[in-house]
C-alpha positions as MATLAB code, in Angstrom:
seq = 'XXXXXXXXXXXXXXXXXXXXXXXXXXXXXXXXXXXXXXXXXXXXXXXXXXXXXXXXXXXXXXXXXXXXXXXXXXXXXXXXXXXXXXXXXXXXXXXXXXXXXXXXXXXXXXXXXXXXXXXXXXXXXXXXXXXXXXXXXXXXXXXXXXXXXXXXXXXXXXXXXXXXXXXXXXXXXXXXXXXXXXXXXXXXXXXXXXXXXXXXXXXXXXXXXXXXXXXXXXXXXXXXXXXXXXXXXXXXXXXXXXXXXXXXXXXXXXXXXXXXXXXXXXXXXXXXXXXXXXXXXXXXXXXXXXXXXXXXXXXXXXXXXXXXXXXXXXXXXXXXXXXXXXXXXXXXXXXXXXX';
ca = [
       0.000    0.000    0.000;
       1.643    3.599   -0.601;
       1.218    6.074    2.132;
       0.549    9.467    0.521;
       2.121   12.306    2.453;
       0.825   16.024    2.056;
       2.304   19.611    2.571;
       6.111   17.774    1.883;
       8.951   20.263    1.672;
      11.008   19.741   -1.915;
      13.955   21.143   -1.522;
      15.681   18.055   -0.174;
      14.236   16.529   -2.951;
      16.268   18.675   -6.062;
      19.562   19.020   -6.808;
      18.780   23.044   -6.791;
      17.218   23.125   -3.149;
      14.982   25.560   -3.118;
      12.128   25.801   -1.064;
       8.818   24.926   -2.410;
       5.550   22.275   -0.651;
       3.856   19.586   -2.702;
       0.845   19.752   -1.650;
       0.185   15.447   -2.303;
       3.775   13.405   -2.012;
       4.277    9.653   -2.353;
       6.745    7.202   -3.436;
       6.361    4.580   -5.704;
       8.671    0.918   -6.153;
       6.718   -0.577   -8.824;
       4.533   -0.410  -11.315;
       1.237   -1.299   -8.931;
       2.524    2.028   -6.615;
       2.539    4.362   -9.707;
      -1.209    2.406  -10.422;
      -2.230    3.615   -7.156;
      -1.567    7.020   -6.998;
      -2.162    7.969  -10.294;
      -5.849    6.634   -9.655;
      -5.292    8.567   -6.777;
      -4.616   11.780   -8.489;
      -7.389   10.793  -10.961;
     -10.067   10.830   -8.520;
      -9.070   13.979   -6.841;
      -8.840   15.930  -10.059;
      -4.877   16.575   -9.268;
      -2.026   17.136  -11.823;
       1.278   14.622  -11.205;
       4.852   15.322  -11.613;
       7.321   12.957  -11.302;
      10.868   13.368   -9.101;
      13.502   10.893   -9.931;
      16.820   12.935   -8.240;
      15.298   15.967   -8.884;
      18.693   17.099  -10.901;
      17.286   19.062  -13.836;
      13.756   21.255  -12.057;
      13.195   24.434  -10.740;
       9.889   24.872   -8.562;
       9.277   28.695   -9.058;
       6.527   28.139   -6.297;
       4.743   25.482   -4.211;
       3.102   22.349   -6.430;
      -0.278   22.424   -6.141;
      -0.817   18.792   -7.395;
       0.844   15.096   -6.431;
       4.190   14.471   -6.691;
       5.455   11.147   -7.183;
       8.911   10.040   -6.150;
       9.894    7.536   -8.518;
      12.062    4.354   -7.069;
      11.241    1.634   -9.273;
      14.446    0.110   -9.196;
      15.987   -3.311  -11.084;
      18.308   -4.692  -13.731;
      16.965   -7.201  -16.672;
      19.026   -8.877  -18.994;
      16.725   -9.200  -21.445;
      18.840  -10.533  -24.155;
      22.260  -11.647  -24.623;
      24.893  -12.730  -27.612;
      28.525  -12.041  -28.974;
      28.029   -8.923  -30.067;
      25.641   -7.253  -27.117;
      23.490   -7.181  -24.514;
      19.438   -6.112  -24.206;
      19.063   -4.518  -20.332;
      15.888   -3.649  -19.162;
      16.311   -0.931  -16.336;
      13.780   -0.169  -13.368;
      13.169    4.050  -14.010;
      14.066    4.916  -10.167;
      17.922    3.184  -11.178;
      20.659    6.158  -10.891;
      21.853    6.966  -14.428;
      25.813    6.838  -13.230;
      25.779    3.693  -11.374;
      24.307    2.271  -14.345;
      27.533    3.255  -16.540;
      29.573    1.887  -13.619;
      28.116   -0.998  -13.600;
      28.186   -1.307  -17.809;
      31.200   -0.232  -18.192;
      33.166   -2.672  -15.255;
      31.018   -5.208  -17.112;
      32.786   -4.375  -20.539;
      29.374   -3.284  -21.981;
      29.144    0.279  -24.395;
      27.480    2.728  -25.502;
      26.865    4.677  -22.928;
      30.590    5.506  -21.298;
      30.554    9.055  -22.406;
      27.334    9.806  -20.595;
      29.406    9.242  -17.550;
      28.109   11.232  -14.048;
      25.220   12.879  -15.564;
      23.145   13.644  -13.076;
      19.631   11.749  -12.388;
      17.924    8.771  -12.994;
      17.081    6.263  -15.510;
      13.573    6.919  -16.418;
      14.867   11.135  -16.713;
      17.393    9.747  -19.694;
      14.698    9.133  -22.539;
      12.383   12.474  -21.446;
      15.582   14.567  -22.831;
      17.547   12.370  -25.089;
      20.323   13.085  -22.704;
      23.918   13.432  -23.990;
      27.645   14.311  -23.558;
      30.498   14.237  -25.613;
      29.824   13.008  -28.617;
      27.030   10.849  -27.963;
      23.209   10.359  -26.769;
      20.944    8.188  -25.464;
      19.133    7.210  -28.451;
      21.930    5.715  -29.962;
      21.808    2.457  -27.726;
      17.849    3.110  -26.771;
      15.092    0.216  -28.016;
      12.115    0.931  -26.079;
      10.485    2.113  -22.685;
       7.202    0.906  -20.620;
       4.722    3.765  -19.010;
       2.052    4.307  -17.630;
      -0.637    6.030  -19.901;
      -2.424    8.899  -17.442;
      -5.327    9.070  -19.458;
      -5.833    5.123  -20.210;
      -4.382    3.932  -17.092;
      -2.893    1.172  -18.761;
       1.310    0.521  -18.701;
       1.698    0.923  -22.653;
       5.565    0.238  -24.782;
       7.104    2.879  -26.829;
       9.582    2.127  -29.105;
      12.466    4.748  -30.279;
      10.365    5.709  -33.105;
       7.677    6.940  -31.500;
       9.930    8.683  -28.709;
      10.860   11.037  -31.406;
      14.358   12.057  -29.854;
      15.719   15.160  -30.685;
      18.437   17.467  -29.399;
      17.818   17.577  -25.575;
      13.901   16.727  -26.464;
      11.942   13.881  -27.337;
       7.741   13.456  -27.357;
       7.789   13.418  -23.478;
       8.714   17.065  -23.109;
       5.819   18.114  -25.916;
       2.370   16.314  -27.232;
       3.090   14.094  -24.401;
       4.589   16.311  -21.064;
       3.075   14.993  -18.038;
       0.800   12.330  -19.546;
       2.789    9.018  -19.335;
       5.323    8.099  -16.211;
       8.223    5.884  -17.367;
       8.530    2.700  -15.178;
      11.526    0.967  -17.143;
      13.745    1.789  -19.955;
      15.628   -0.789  -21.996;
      18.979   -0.311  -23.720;
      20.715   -2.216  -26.172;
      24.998   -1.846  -25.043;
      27.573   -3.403  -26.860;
      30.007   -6.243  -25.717;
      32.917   -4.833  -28.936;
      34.264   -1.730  -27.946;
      34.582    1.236  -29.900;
      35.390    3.890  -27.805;
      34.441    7.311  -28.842;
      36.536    9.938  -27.641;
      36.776   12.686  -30.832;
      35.123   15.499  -28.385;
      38.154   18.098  -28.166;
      38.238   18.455  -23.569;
      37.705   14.320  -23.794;
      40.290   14.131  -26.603;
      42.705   16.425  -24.479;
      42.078   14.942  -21.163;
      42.807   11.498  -22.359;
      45.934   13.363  -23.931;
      47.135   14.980  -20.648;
      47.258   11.544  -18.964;
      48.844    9.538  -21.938;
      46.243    7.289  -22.849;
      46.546    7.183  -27.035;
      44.551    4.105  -27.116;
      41.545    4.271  -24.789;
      39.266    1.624  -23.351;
      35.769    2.407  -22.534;
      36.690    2.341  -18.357;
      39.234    5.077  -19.906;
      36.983    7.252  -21.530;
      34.160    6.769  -19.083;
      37.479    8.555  -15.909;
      38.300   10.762  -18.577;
      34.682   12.032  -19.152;
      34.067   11.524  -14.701;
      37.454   13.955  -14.348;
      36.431   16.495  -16.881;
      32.710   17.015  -15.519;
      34.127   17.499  -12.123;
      36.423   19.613  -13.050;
      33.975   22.030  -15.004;
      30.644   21.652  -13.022;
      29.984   21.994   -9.060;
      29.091   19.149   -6.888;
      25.136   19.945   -5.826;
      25.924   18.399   -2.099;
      27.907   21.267   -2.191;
      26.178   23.948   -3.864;
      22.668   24.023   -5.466;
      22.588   23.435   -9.024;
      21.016   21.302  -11.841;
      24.429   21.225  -14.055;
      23.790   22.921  -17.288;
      21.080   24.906  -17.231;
      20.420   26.139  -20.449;
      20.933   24.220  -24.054;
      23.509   25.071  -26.187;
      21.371   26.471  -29.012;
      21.241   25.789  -32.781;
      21.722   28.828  -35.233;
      22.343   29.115  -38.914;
      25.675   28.802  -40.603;
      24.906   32.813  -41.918;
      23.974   33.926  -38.453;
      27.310   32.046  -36.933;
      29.464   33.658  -40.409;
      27.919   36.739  -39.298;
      28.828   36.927  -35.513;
      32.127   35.547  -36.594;
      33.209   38.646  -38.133;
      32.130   40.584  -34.837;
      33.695   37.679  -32.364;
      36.424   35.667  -33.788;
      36.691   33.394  -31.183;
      33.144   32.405  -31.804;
      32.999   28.215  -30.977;
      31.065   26.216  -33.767;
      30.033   22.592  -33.912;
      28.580   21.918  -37.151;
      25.079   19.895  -36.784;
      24.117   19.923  -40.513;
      25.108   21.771  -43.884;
      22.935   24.463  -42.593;
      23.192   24.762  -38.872;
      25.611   25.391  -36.037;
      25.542   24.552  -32.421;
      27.164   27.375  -30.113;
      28.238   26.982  -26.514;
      25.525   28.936  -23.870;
      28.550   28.945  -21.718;
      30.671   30.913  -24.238;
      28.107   33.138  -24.613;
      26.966   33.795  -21.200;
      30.756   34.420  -20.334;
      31.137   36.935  -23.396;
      28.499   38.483  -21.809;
      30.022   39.290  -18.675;
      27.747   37.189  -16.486;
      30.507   34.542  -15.438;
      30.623   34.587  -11.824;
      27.665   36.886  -11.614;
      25.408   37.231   -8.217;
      22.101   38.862   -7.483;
      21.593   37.801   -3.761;
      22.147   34.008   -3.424;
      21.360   33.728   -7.081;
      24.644   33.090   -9.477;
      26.232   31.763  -12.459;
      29.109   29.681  -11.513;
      32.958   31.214  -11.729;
      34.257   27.999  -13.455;
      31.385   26.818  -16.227;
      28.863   30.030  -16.649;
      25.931   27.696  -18.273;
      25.965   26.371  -14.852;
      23.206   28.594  -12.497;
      23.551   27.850   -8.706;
      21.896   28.358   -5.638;
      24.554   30.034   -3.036;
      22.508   29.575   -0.324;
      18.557   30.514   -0.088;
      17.934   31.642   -3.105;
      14.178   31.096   -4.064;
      12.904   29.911   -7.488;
      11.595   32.950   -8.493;
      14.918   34.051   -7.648;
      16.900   31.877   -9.999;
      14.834   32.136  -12.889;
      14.398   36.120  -12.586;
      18.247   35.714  -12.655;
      18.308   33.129  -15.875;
      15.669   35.475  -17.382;
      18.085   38.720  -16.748;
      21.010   35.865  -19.072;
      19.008   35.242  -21.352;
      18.208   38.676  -22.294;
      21.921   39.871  -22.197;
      22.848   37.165  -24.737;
      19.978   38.048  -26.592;
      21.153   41.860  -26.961;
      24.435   40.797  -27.096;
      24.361   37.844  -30.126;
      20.907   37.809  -31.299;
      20.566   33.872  -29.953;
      17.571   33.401  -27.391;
      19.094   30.642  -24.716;
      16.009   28.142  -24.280;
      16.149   26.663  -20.455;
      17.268   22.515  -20.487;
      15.975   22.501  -16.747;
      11.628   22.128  -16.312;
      10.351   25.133  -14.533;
       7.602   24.288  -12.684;
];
């Protein structure tokens, strides 16, 4: 039976830690949990939002609705060969043990996405990636939970529709399904990718010419530490904003103004530039209004020096996002939920 809590505090709860009260709270270990209090919810005319480690939301104010804790947790092999292995994954597992564990197995696929913050059943909702590679490269399906039919339904990578940072579960679909498993496809022959310039350079600095995944998978662990702040030690949901998409002719453009302008290309036609770059251009690297900030070290990094509010830290990554607007004619678009 799950014991549904009310007026919980949430700020032990996100990686951010501000204050904010959920109004319904419960947590759920399997699938029959997440049956119960979404019928729950149903019946009480409530909306639900799910918290896996609460790494990448900012509550503006308190949530008025039910908030479910997700810790379904559980490894399946679900098929196994020469060439790879089929793992079904409870959503509640944390994301970076999982690498651990793949990568001391000798499984990849999934070695660059090293310490990213969160769990499992977060991954698929925004394609999540890191040097070089995403999650939909080794993803064949999820389970859910349907709100609206109650019933636990599959959806394959297809009908995901991954994107950059996006997939269906942030649009038609935001807050209408909660993910109870996700199953990846890793493989067992190695073909470490480590063509990311920091990766390629920190492999570099510590002589490694001919990497292993366990290599690239320190390498990435050593270069995210060294670049983003620990949130048991300051609030923070690692990067907030994406690194947005522009047009080769805007990025020739701005290249004449700023010749140190970074550039990845995406396609013939389109450029990804680093918010970080940006925001630091700006002048807004290191930048505090109260106990709102950017970080000193990695400015697309926002963090919470103390007791800053929401309100707080979004009036702060509204006040960015306007500066880099002025500044570069690129609108930053948030990679953390506001709620």
């Amino acid at each position: 039976m799950i014991s549904i809590k009310e007026k919980v505090e949430l700020a032990p709860f996100t990686t951010m830690g501000v204050s904010a009260l959920a109004r319904y709270f419960v947590e759920c270990i399997n699938e029959e949990d997440l049956l119960q209090a979404c019928t729950f919810a149903k019946k009480n005319n409530l909306d639900v939002l799910v918290l896996g480690e609460g790494s990448n939301i900012l509550f503006v104010k308190d949530y008025e609705g039910l908030i479910i804790l997700n810790r379904i947790k559980g490894f399946t092999i679900v098929q196994e060969d020469n060439e790879s292995v089929t793992l079904k994954i409870g959503a509640g597992e944390n994301w970076h043990s999982l690498v651990i564990w793949s990568v001391e197995k000798g499984y990849s696929g999934i070695e660059n996405l090293s310490l990213i913050p969160g769990t499992v059943g977060a991954a698929p909702i925004q394609n999540i990636g890191a040097y070089g590679v995403e999650l939909k490269e080794v993803f064949v399906e999820l389970e859910a939970l349907h709100l609206e039919t109650m019933e636990h339904t599959i959806w394959t990578k297809e009908q995901c529709k991954f994107g950059y940072r996006d997939s269906i579960f942030k649009r038609e679909l935001k807050g209408k399904v909660i993910i109870s498993s996700v199953t990846l496809k890793l493989s067992k022959m190695a073909v470490p990718r480590f063509e990311y310039a920091s990766l390629k350079q920190k492999l570099e600095e510590k002589g490694i010419h001919n990497p292993g995944i366990k290599d690239v998978s320190d390498a990435v662990i050593e270069v995210r530490q060294s670049k983003l702040p620990d949130p048991n030690e300051i609030g923070n949901t690692g990067s907030f904003f994406k690194n947005p998409v522009i047009s080769v002719f805007h990025f020739d453009e701005l290249k004449k103004e700023h010749p140190k302008l970074p550039g990845y290309a995406v396609t013939e036609h389109l450029v990804k530039v680093p918010a970080g770059w940006l925001i630091e251009q700006a002048g807004w690297k290191g930048k505090r209004k109260g106990d709102a900030g950017v970080h000193d070290k990695q400015a697309l990094v926002l963090v919470n020096h103390g007791n800053a509010t929401g309100k707080e830290m979004w009036n702060l990554a509204l006040q960015v996002v306007q500066v880099v607007k002025q500044k570069f004619g690129i609108e930053l678009n948030p990679e953390v939920n506001i709620i």
